[in-house]
C-alpha positions as CSV (number, residue, x, y, z in Angstrom):
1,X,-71.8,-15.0,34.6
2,X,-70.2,-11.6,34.7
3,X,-66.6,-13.7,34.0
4,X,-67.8,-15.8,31.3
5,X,-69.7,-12.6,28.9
6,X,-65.5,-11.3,30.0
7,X,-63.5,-14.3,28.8
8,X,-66.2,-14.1,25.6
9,X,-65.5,-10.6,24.7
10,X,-62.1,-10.9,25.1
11,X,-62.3,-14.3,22.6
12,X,-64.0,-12.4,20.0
13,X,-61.9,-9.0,19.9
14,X,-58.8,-11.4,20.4
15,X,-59.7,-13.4,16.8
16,X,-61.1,-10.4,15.1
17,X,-57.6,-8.6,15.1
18,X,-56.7,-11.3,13.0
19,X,-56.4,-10.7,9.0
20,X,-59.7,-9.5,7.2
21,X,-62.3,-11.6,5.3
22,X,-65.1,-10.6,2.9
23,X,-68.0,-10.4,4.0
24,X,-70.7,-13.2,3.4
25,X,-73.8,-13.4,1.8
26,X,-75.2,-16.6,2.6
27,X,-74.6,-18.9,6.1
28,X,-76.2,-22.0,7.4
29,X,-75.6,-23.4,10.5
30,X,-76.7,-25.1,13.8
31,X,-77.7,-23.6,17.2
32,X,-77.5,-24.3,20.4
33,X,-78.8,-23.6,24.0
34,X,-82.4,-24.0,25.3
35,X,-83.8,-23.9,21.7
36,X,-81.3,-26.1,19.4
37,X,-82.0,-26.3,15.9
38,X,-80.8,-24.9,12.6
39,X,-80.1,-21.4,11.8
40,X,-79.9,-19.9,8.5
41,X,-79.0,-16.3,7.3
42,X,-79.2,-14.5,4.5
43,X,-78.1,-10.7,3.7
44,X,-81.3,-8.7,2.3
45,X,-80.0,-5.4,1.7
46,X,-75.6,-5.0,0.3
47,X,-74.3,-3.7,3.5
48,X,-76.5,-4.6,6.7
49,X,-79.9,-5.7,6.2
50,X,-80.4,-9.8,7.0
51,X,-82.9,-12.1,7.6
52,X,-82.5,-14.9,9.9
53,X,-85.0,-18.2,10.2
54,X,-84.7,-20.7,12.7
55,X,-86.3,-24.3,13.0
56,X,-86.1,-24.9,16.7
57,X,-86.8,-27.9,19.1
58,X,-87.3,-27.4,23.0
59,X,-85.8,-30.8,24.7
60,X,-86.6,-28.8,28.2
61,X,-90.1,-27.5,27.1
62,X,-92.9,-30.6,26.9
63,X,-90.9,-31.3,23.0
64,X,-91.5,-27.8,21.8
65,X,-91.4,-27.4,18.0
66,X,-90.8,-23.7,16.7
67,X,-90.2,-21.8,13.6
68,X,-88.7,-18.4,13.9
69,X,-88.5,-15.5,11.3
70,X,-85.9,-12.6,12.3
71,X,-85.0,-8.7,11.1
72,X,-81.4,-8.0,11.8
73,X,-79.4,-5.0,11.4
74,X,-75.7,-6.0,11.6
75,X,-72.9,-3.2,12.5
76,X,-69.5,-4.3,11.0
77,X,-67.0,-3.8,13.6
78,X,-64.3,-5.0,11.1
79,X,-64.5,-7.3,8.5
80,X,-64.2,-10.6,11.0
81,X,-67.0,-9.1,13.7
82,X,-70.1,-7.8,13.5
83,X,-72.7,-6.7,16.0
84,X,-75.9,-7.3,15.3
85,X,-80.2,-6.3,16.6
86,X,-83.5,-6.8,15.4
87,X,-86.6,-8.7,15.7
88,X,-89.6,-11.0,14.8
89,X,-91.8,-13.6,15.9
90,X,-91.9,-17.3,16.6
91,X,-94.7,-20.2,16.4
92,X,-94.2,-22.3,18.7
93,X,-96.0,-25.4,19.7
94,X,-96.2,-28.7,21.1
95,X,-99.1,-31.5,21.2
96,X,-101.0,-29.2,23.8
97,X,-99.6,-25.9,23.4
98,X,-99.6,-23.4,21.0
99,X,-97.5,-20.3,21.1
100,X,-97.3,-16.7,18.5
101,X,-94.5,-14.5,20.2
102,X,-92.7,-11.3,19.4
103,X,-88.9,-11.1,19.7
104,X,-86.6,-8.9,19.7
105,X,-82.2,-10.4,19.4
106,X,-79.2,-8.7,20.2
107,X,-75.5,-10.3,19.2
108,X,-72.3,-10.9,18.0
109,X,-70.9,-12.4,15.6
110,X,-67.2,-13.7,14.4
111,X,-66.4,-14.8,10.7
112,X,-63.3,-16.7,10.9
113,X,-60.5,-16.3,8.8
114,X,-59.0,-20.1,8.3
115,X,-62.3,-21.6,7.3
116,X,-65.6,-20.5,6.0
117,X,-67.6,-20.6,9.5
118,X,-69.5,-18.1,11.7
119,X,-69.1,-18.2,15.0
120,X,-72.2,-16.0,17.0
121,X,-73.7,-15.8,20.7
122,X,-77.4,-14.0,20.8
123,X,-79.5,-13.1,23.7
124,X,-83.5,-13.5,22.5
125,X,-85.9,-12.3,24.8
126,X,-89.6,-13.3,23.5
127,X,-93.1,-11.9,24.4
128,X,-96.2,-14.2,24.3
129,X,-99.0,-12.8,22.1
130,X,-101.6,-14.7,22.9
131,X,-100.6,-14.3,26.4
132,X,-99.8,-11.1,27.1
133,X,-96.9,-11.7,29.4
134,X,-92.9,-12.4,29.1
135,X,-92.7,-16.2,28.2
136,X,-89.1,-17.2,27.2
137,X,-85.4,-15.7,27.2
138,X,-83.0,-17.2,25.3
139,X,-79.2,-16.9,24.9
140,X,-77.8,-19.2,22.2
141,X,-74.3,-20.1,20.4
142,X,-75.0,-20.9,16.7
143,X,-72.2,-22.1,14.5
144,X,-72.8,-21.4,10.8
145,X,-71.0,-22.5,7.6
146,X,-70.7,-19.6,4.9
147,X,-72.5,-20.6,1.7
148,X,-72.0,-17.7,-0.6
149,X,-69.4,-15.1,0.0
């Protein structure tokens, strides 16, 4: 694990030396990992501010449907990669279930210079609500086209 978050770094500082790109204002995307679904993001505030919603689908968890509403507070490392942290909550549910949780994401993320995509890996731990009790970590790769620069 500890080699693959190393080849991963290195990827993302390798292609963010590249030449600059503006930033963007609008992305929409897919995701991928234990929750696959869409992704889209939108920049709330000129420098930093953006909110982030996600329609989700479980195939591991009993069909899991979930829609997920995120704060995020991105750090511009360069023009091409950007850290990024914040939070929310998710509703989640399935034909028995039913599931409110806090969130909190952590990330990075790579704007490519030969085409308008976003490449970004986030780790999103989640906190049940209802349950009172750590229900769900996530790490996920979302691929995002740039709508609006």
């Amino acid at each position: 694990m500890r080699r693959l978050l190393l080849i991963i770094t290195f990827l993302f500082v390798t292609l963010a030396a590249t030449k600059a790109q503006d930033a963007y204002i609008d992305a929409i995307g897919l995701r991928g990992g234990p929750l696959a679904g869409v992704t889209y993001k939108h920049f709330v505030w000129p420098v930093s501010g953006v909110i982030e919603g996600i329609v989700g689908f479980n195939f591991l968890n009993d069909r899991t449907v979930s829609f997920t509403g995120l704060y995020e507070h991105h750090l511009f490392i360069n023009y091409n990669l950007n850290v990024f942290g914040g939070g929310g909550t998710t509703l989640a549910f399935n034909s028995s279930t039913f599931r409110w949780q806090a969130e909190a994401i952590v990330g990075a993320e790579l704007l490519l210079d030969t085409m308008p995509l976003l490449i970004s890996l986030d780790w999103k731990p989640g906190w049940s609500i209802l349950d009172s009790e750590f229900v769900f970590t996530e790490a996920a790769l979302s691929v995002r086209y740039i709508l609006r620069q």
